[in-house]
SETORSE-696362 format. One record per residue (C-alpha): x, y, z; residue number from 1; residue in one letter. Coordinates in pm, 1 decimal. Layout:
       east      north         up   num   residu
          X          Y          Z   NUM        A
...
//
This chain:
       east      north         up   num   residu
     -734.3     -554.0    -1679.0     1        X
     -527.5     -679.6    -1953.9     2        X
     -476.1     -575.3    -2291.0     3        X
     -334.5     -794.4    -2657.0     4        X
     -288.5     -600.9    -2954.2     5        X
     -156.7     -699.0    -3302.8     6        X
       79.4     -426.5    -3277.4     7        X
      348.1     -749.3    -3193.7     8        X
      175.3     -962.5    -3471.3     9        X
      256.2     -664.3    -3689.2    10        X
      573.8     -678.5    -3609.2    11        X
      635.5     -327.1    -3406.2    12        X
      485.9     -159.3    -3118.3    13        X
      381.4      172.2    -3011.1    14        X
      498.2      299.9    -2671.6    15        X
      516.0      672.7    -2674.3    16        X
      449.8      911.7    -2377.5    17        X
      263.9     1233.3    -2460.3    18        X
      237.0     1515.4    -2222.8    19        X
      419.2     1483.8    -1858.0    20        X
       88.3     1617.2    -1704.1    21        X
     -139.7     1302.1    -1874.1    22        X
     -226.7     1068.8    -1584.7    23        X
     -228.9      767.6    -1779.7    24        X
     -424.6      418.3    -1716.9    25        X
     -250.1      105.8    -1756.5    26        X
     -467.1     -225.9    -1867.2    27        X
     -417.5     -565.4    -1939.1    28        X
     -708.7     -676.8    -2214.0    29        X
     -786.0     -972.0    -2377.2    30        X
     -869.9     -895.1    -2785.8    31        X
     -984.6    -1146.0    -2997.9    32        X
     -904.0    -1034.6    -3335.4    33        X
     -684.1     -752.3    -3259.0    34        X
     -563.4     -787.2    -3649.8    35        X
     -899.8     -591.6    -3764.2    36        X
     -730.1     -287.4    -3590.9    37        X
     -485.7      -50.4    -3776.7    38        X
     -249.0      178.6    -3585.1    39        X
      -87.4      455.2    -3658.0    40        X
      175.6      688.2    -3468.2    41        X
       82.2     1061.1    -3457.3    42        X
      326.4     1360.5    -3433.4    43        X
      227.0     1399.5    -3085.1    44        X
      281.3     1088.8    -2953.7    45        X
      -78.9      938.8    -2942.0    46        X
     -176.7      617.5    -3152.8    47        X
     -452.4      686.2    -3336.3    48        X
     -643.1      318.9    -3353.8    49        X
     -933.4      273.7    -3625.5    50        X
    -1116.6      -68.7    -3728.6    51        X
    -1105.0     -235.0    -4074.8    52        X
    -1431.3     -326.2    -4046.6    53        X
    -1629.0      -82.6    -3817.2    54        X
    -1692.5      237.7    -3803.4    55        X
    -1859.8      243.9    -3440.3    56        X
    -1552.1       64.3    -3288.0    57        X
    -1340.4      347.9    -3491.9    58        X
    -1573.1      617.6    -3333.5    59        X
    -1500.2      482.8    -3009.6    60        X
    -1121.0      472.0    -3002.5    61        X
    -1132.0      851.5    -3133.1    62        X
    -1281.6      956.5    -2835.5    63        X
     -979.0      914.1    -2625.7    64        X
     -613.3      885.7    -2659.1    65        X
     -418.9      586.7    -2635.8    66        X
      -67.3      606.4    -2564.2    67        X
       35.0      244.2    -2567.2    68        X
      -72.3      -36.5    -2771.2    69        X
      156.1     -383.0    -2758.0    70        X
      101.4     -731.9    -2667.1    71        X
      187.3     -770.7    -2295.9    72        X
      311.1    -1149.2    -2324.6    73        X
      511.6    -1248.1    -2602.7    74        X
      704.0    -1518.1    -2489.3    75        X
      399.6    -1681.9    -2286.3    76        X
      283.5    -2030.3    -2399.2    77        X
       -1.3    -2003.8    -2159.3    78        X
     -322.3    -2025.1    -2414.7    79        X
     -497.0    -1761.7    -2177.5    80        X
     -240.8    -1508.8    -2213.4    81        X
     -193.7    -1469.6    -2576.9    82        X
     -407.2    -1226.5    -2711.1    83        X
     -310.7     -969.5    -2384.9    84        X
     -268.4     -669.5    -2476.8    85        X
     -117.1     -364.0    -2267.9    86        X
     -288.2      -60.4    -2328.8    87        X
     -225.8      323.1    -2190.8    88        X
     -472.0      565.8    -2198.9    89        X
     -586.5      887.4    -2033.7    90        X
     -926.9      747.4    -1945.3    91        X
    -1108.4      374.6    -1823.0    92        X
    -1386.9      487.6    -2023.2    93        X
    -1261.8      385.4    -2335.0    94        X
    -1240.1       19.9    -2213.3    95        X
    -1555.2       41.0    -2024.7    96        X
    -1701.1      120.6    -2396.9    97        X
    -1503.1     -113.3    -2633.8    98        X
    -1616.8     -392.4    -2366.2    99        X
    -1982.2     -276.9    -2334.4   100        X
    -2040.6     -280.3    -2706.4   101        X
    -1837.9     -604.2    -2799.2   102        X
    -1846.6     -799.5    -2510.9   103        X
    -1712.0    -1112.9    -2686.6   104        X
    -1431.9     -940.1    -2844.5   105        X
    -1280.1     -712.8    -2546.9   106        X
    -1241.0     -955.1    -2225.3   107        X
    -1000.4    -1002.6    -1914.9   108        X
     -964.9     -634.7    -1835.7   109        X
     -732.0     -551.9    -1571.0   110        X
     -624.1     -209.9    -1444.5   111        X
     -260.7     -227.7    -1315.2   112        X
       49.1       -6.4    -1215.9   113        X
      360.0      -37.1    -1393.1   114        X
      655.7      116.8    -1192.4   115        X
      898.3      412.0    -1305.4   116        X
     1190.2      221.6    -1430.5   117        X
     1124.7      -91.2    -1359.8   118        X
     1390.5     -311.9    -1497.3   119        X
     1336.1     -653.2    -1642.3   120        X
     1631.8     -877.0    -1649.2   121        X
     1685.0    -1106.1    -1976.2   122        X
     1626.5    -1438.8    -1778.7   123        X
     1303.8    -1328.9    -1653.0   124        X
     1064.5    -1597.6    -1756.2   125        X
      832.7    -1617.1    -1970.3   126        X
      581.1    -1334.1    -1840.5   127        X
      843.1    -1084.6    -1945.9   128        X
      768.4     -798.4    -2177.4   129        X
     1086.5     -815.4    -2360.3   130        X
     1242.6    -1109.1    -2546.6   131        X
     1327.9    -1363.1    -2260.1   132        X
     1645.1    -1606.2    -2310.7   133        X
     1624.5    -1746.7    -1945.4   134        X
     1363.1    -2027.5    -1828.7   135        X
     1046.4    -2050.8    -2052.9   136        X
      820.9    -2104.4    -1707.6   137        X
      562.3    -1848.8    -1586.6   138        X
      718.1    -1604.7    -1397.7   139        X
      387.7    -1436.6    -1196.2   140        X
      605.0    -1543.5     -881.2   141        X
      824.2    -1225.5     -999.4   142        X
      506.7    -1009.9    -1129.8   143        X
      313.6    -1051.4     -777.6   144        X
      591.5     -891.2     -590.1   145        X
      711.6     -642.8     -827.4   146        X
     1033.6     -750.1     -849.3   147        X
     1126.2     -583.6    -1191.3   148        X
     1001.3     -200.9    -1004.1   149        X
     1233.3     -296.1     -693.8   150        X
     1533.2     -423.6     -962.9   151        X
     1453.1      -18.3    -1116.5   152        X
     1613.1      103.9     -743.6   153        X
     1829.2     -155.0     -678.7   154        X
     1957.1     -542.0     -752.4   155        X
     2174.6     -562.4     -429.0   156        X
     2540.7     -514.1     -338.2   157        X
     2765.6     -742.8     -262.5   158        X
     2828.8     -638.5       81.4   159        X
     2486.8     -770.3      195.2   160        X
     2550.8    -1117.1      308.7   161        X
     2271.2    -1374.4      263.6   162        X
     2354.1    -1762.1      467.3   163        X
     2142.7    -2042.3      300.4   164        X
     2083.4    -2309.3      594.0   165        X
     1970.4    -2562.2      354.6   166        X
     2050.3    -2888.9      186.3   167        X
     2419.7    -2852.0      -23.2   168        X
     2411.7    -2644.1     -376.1   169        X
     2487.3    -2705.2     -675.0   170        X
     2787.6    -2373.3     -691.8   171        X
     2919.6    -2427.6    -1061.0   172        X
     2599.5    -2373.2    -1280.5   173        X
     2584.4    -1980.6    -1417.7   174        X
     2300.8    -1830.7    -1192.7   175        X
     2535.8    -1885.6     -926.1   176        X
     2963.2    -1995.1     -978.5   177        X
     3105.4    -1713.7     -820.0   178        X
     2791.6    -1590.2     -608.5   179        X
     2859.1    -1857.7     -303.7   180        X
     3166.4    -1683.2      -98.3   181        X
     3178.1    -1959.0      138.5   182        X
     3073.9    -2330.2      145.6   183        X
     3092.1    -2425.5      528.3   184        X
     3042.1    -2763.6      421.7   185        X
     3192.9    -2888.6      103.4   186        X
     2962.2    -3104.8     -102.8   187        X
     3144.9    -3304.4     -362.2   188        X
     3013.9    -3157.5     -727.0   189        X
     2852.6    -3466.9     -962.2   190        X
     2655.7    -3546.8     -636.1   191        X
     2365.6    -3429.4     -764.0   192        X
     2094.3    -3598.0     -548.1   193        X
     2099.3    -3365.9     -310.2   194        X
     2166.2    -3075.8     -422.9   195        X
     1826.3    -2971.2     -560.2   196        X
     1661.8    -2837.1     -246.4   197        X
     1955.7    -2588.2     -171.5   198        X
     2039.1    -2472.8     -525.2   199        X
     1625.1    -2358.3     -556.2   200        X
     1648.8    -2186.6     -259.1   201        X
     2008.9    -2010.8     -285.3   202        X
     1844.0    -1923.6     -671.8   203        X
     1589.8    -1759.2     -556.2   204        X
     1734.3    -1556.6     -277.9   205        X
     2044.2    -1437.7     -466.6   206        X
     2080.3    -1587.8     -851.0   207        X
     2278.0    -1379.2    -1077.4   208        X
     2024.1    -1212.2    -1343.4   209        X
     2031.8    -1098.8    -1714.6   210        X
     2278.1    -1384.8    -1812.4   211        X
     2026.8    -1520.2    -2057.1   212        X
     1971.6    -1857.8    -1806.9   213        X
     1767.6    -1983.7    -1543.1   214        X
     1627.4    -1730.5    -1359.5   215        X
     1725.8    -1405.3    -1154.9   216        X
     1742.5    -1400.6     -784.7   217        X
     1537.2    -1128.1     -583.2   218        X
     1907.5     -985.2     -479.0   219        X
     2133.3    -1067.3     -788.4   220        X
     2440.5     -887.1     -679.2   221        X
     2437.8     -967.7     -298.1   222        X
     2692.2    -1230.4     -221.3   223        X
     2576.9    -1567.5      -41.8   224        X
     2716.7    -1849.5      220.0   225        X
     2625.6    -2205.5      200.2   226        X
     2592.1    -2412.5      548.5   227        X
     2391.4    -2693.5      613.9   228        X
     2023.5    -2727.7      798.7   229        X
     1829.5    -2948.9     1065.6   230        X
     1955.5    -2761.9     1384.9   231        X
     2072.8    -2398.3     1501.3   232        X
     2372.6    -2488.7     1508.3   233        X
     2391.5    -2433.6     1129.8   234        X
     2263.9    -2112.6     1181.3   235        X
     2553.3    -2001.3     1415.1   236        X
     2817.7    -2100.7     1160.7   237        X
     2611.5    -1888.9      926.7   238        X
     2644.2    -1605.9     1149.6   239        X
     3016.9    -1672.8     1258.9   240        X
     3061.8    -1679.5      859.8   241        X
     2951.0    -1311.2      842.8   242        X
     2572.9    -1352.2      729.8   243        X
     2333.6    -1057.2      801.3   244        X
     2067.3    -1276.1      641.3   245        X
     1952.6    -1627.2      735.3   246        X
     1725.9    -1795.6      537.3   247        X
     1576.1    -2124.4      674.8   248        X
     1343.2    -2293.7      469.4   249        X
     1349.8    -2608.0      700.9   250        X
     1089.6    -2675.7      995.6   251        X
     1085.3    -2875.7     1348.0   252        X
      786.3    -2920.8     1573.9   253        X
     1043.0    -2830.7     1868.6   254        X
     1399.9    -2658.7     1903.7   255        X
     1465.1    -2913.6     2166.4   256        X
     1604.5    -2877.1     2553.7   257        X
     1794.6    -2538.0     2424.9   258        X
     1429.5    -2340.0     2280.9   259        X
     1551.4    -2083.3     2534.0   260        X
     1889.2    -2013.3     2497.2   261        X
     1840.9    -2022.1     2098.1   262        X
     1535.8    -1767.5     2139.8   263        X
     1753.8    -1517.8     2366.8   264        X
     2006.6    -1563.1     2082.3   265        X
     1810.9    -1463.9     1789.6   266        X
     1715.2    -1141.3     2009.3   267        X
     2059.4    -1042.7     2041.7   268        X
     2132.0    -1103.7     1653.9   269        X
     1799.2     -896.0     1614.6   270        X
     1905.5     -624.2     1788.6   271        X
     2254.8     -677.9     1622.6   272        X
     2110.0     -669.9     1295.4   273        X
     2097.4     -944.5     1137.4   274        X
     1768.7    -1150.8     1026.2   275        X
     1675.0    -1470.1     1049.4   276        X
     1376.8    -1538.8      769.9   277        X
     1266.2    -1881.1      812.0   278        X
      970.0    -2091.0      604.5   279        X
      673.2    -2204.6      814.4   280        X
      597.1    -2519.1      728.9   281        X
      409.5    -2727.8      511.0   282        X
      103.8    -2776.6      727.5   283        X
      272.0    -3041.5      979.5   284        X
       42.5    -3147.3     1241.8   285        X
      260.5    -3098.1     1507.9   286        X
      -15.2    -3052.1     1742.0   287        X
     -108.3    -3394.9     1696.9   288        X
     -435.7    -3285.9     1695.2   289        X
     -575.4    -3413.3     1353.2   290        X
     -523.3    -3087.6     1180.9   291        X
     -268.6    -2852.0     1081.3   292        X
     -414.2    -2528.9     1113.7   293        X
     -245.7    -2289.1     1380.6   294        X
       56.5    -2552.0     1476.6   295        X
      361.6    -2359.6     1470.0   296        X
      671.2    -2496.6     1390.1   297        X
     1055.2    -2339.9     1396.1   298        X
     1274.4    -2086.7     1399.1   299        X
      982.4    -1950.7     1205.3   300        X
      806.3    -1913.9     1524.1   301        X
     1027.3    -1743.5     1742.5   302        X
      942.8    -1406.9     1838.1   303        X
     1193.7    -1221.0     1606.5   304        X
     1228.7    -1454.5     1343.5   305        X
     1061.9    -1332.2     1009.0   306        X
      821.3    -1632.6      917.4   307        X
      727.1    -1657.9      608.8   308        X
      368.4    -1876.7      506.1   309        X
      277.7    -1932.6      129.1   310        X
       45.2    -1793.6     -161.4   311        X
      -49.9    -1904.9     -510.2   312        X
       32.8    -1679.7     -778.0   313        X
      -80.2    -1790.8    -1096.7   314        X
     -433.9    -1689.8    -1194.7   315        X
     -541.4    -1361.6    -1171.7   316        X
     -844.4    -1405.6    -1237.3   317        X
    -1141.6    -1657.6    -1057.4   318        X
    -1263.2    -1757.6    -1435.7   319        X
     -877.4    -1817.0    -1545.2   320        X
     -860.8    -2137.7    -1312.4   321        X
    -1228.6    -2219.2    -1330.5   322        X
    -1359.9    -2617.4    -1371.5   323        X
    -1615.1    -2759.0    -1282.1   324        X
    -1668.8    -3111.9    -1138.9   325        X
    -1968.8    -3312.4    -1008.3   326        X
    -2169.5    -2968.9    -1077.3   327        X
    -1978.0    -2817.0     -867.9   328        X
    -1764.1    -2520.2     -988.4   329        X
    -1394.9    -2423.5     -886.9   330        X
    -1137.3    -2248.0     -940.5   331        X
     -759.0    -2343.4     -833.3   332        X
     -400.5    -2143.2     -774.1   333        X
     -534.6    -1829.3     -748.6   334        X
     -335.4    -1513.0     -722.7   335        X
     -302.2    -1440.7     -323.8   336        X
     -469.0    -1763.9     -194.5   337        X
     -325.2    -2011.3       75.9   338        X
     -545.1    -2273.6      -55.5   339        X
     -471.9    -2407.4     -426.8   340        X
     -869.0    -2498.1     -488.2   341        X
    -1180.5    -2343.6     -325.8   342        X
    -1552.4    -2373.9     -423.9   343        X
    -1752.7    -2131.2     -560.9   344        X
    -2113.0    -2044.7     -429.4   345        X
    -2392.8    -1880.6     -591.0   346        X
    -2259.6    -1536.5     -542.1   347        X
    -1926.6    -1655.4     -620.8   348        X
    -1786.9    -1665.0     -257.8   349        X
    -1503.1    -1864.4     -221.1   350        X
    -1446.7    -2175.3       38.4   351        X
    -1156.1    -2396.3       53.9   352        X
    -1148.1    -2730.6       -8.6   353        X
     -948.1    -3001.5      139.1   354        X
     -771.9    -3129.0     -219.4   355        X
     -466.4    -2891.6      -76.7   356        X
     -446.2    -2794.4      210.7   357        X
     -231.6    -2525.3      108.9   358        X
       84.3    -2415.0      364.8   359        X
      113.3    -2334.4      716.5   360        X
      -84.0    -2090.2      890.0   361        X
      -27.0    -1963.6     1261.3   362        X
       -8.8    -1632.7     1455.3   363        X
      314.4    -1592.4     1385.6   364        X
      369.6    -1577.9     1048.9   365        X
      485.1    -1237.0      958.2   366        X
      417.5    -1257.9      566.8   367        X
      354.7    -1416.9      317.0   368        X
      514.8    -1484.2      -60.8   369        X
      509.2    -1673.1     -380.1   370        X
      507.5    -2042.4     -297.4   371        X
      561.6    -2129.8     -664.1   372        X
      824.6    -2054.7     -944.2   373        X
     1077.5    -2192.5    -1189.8   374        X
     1336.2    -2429.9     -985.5   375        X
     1653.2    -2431.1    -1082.0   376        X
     1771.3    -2666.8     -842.1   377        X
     1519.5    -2954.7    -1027.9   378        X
     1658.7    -2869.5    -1358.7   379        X
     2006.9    -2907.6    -1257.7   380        X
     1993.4    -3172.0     -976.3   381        X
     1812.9    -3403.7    -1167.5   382        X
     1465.0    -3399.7    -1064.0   383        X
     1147.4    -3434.6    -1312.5   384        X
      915.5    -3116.3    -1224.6   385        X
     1112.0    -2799.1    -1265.4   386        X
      774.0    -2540.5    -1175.9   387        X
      654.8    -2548.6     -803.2   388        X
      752.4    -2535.2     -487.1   389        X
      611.3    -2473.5     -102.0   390        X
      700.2    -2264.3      186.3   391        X
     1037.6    -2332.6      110.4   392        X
     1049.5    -2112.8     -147.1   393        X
      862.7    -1824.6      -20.3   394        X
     1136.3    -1732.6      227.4   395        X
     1407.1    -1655.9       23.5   396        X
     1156.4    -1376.0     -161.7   397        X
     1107.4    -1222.9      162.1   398        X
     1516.1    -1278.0      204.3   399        X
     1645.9    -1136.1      -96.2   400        X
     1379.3     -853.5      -56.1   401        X
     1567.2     -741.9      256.8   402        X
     1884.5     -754.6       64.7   403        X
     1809.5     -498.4     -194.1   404        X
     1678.1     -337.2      127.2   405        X
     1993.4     -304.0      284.8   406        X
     2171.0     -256.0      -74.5   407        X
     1967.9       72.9      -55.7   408        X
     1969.2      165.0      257.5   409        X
     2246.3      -56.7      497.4   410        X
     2153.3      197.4      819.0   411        X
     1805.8      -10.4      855.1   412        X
     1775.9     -155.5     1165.8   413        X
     1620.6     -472.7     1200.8   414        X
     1289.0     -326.4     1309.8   415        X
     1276.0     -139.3     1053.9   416        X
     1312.3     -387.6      836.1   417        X
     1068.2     -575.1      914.7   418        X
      834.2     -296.6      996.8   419        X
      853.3     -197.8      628.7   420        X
      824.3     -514.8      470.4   421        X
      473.8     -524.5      648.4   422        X
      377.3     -172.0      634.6   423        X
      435.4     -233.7      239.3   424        X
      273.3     -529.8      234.7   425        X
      -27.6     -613.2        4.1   426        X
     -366.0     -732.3      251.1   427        X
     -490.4    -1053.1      177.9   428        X
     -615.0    -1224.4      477.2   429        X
     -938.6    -1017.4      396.5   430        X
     -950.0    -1173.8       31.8   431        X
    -1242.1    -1430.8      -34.9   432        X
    -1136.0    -1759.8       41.4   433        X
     -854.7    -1668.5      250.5   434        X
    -1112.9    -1500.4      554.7   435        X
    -1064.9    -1841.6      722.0   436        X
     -707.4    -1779.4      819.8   437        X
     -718.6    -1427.6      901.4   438        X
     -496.7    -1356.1     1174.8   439        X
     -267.0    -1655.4     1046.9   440        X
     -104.6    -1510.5      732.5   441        X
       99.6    -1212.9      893.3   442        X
       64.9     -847.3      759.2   443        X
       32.0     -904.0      386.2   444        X
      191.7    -1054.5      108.8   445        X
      542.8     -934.5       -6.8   446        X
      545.0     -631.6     -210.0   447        X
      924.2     -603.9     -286.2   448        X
      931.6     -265.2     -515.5   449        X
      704.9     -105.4     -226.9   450        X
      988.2     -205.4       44.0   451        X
     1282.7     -129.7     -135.2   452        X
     1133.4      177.5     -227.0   453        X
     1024.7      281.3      124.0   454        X
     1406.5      172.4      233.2   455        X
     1548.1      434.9      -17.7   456        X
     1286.2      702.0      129.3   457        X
     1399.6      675.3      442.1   458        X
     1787.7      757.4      371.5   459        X
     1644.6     1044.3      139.2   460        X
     1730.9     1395.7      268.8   461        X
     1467.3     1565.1       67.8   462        X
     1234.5     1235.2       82.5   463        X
      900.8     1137.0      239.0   464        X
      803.1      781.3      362.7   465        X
      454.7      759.4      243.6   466        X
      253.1      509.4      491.0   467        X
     -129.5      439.3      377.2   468        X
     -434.9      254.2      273.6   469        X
     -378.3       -4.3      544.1   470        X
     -560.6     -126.7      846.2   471        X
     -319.4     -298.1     1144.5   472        X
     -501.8     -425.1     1433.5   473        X
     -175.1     -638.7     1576.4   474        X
      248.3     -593.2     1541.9   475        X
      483.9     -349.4     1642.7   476        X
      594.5      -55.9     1428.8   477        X
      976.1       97.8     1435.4   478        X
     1092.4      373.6     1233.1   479        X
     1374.8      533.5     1374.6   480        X
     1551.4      708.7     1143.8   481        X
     1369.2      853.2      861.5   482        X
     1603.8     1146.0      731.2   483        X
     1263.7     1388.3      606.7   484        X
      958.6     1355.9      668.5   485        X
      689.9     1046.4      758.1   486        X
      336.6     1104.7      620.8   487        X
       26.4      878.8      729.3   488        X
     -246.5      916.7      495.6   489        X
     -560.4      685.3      492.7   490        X
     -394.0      439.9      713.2   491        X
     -517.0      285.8     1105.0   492        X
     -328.5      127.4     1361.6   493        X
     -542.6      -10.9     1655.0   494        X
     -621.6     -250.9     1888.8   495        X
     -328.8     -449.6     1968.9   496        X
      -80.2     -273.1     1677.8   497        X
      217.7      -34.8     1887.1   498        X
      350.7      305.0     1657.9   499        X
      671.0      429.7     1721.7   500        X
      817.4      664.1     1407.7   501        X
     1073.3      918.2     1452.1   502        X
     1149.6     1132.2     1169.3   503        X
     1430.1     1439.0     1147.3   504        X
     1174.1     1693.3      951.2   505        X
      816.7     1624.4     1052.4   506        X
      527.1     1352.7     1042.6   507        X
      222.1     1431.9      876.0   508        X
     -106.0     1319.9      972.1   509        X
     -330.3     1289.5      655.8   510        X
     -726.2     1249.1      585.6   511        X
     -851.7      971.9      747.3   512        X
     -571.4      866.6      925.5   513        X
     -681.9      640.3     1290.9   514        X
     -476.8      567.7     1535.6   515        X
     -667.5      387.5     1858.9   516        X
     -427.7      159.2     2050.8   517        X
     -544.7      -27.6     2300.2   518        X
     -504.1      -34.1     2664.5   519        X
     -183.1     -205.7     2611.3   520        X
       -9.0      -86.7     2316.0   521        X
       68.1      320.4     2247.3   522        X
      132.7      537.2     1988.9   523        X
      391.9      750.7     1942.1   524        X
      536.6      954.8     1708.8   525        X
      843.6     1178.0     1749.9   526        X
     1063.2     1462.6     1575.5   527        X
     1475.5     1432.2     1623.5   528        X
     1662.0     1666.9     1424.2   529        X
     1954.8     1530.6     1558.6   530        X
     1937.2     1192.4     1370.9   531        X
     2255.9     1138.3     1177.8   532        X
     2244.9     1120.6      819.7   533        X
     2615.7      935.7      843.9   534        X
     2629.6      613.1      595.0   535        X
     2688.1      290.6      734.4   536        X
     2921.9       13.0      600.3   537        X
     2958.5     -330.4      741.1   538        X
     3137.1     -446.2     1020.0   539        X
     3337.3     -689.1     1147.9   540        X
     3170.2    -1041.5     1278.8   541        X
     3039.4     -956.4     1618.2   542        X
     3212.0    -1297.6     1825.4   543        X
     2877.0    -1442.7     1987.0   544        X
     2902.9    -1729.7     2229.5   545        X
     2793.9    -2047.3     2076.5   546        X
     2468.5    -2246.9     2224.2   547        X
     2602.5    -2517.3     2056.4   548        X
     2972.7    -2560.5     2095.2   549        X
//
């Protein structure tokens, strides 16, 4: 739900916490004349709210307490988005009422979560809630993933390495001189042609943040490598270089002769820990089959690469993108969709429609992430468009997402990793208009404050790795070291879906927690009070021998 009040138009803002017991309600709410309302702090910390005008809309808002009242958007330039308000209050009711009796007036409303501490860099973009001096582009690419809650644990270290197999960077601009350790291939600066692809990756993955420019990478304070793309042997130099992250957001139909020795390779840096997080493609009929659907493409497809598909973000709402054409009503880029427009049917189904195709879908994509965003690389390397973006830009999410994850917590293995990002993932194959690919878009959609969080649990001596409100019915999940306890509460794994947690404490088994494997897969869940609660630092290059010399 979303909320706009005056309180910014006034000039000042309310944003006081009563009690510590108060569960409080967060909305988003769209007000159309929010200046008939007058607000007033109280010496206990609740905002007493009246109307200029009427008394029945006064009566109302004295019924319950309201414990924040400010616009939610101030720097937007999005028409939709200006008269948001966020509003706090100890019970729905009171929006359920205002909305009931002025239905014209009180619109848009959206419940939503705000996370403790979250932390909101000043480069954000212009969905911030504070003054934003970065790029003035939407930044729901950031709000989707709840990047701000995972920047209020951690915004990296710099001994997490992240390798950009990409196109060369443009090094010297703010977001990231001094962020690029190593450039394995020197591209000569003033060369700009080039060097947009690379730089819009790299930015996302790892820009520096709160510099009052461009825009702030997932893990601002990791440290990055720049090689090249096209073939894996760019990704060994990335690895020889001291990488524990790959990201490459390039795509072939075929690793060539060497698909085998490259696969058995990316095991061993698996097990070795380090990741490989690769974009899947742009819907390339590789198939050459006359559609795209299902046609894998790589490294995103190899076993234990972490392939990464592509979601719209915008709209949160089916009426914010709504047009109609032909007498025929859509809507278009909304939030958690593969497709960018869908119909919509008498009961206001959704179906996709060929105008976009949207981005590659297959059984092995793990997850999927924003595929739009603010893009540095445009602005700088001289391109027109500076908002959008594909599949190539979803995988550096999902990569700088497992840097803070290491930044937190650097004894993860790679299983773990990956079986958190998808335990913590948000479900949208399920989601109308998206039911035609289920089975194609991996566990969920990136939630990056739920797996940095879960990360940090899992170091936690006196912590507990919360795992619920999901349904897996396929991938393998590794916990092996959680220092407390595990607890599974309103969560299944069947079918074809494998368990294996170990915890030092105990794992908990919750209310209407399922676990049915299959014939094939098992469950199992194990207590080792031996586990070590040692940190772990970095080590030396491990000297692997090269499938291409």
């Amino acid at each position: 739900m979303k909320f706009k009040i005056l309180v910014l138009l006034f000039g000042f803002a309310f944003n006081q916490l009563a009690s510590q017991e108060i569960e409080k309600k967060h909305f988003y709410v769209k007000i159309a004349d929010a200046s008939s309302l007058n607000l007033k702090q109280t010496a206990n910390g609740i905002i007493s709210i009246s109307s200029k005008n009427d008394n029945e809309e006064t009566a109302i808002y004295k019924k319950y307490n309201v414990f924040t009242f400010k616009i939610a958007y101030p720097n937007t330039d999005r028409h939709l988005l200006k008269n948001v308000y966020h509003i706090a209050t100890d019970n729905e009711n009171l929006l359920s009422e205002l909305q009931k009796k002025y239905p014209e007036k009180y619109t848009r409303i959206i419940e939503f979560f705000p996370t403790p501490n979250a932390f909101y860099p000043n480069d954000y973009g212009n969905t911030s809630p504070i003054e934003n001096l970065g790029n003035n582009y939407s930044s729901r690419d950031l709000d989707i993933i709840n990047a701000a809650g995972a920047w209020g644990i951690t915004k990296g270290d710099k001994k997490v390495i992240i390798g950009i197999s990409d196109s060369p960077m443009d090094t010297l601009n703010s977001d990231l001189k001094g962020k690029i350790i190593a450039d394995l291939y020197t591209f000569p600066q003033g060369s700009n042609s080039s060097c947009y692809h690379g730089t819009n990756v790299a930015a996302i993955a790892l820009a520096r943040m709160d510099n009052g420019f461009g825009r702030p990478g997932i893990c601002a304070e990791c440290k990055g490598i720049s090689g090249r793309y096209g073939t894996f042997r760019y990704i060994e130099d990335l690895v020889d270089a001291g990488a524990k992250i790959i990201n490459a957001s390039w795509i072939l139909c075929s690793m060539g002769p060497k698909s085998d020795e490259i696969n058995k390779r990316i095991n061993e840096y698996y097990d070795d820990g380090i990741i490989i997080v690769a974009a899947a493609g742009n819907g390339k009929d590789c198939n050459k089959d006359e559609t795209t659907i299902g046609d894998k493409m790589y490294p995103a497809s190899f076993d234990k690469v972490i392939s990464v598909s592509g979601i719209f973000a915008e709209n949160m709402l089916v009426e914010d993108g709504f047009f109609t054409k032909d007498n025929i009503n859509y809507t278009h880029r909304l939030s958690d969709r593969r497709n960018g427009f869908f119909t919509i049917n008498e009961v206001g189904l959704l179906s996709p429609t060929p105008i976009e195709d949207g981005v590659q879908v297959n059984t092995a994509v793990d997850l999927v992430a924003p595929r739009e965003g603010y893009l540095l690389g445009n602005e700088i390397c001289g391109k027109d468009v500076f908002f959008g973006g594909a599949s190539s830009s979803s995988a550096p999410y999902v990569a700088g997402t497992i840097g803070l994850m290491w930044s937190a917590n650097y004894c993860l293995s790679s299983y773990e990793i990956e079986t958190i990002l998808k335990l913590t993932s948000a479900d949208v194959e399920n989601l109308s208009g998206n039911t035609p690919f289920r089975g194609m878009m991996g566990a969920g959609r990136l939630d990056a404050y739920k797996a940095v969080k879960m990360a940090n649990d899992m170091k936690n001596l006196k912590g507990n790795v919360l795992i619920s409100d999901r349904d897996f019915y396929r991938f393998d999940f590794k916990l092996e070291r959680a220092l407390n306890t595990i607890t599974i509460k309103n969560q299944t794994f069947r079918a074809n879906a494998s368990v294996d947690f170990t915890a030092k404490i105990a794992i908990i088994l919750k209310p209407n927690t399922h676990l049915k494997p299959n014939d094939s897969t098992k469950i199992k869940l194990s207590i080792d009070p031996n586990i070590s609660t040692a940190e772990c630092e970095p080590k030396p290059p491990k000297k692997y021998e090269r499938v291409y010399k």
